[in-house]
N, C-alpha and C positions, 0 to 999 in steps of 0.2 A: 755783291752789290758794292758798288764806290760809290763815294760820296763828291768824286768829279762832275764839275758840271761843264755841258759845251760852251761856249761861246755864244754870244746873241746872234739871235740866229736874225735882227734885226740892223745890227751895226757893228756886228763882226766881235767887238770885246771882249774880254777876256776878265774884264769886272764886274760880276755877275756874283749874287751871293744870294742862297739858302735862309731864308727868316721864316719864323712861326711868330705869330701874334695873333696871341687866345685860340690856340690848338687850329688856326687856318695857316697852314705852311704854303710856303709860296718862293719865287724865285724872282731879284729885282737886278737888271742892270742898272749901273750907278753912270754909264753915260747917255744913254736914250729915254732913261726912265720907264722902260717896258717892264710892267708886273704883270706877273703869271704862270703861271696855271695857279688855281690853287685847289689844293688837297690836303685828308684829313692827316697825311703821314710824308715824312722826310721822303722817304723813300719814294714815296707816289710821287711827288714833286718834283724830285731829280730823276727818275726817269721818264715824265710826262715832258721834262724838258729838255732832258735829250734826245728826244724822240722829235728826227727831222723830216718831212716831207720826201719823196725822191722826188728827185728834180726831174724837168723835161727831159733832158739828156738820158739819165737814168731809165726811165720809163719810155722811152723808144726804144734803148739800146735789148730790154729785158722782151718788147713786144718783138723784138726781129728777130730774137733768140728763140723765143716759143714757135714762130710762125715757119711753116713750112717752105720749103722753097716756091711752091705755085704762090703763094700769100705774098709773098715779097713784093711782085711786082707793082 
């Protein structure tokens, strides 16, 4: 586990920091002002908030790769 965090996954930055206040840990960028997730543990925190959606792209590209060539068209 690393204690890396991504980026906001709101405004792109890369100032982003890990706080706990009264054991609710949480993740705030300091330029959008986006708080959250919050969890009982560090760890839950920084991986709840790395944890990114797959994009449109992605979830097409994974749908054409399962689908059999009849499915395509």
């Amino acid at each position: 586990m690393t204690d890396a965090l991504k980026s906001c996954p709101f405004c792109g930055s890369d100032d982003v920091e890990a706080l706990d206040m009264e054991g609710k840990h949480y993740v705030v960028c300091y330029d959008c002002a986006l708080e959250g997730p919050f969890h009982k543990s560090r760890a839950a925190v920084i991986a709840a908030w790395n944890t990114r959606a797959a994009t449109l792209a992605q979830r097409k590209a994974n749908l054409t790769a399962t689908r059999g060539p009849q499915e395509r068209r």
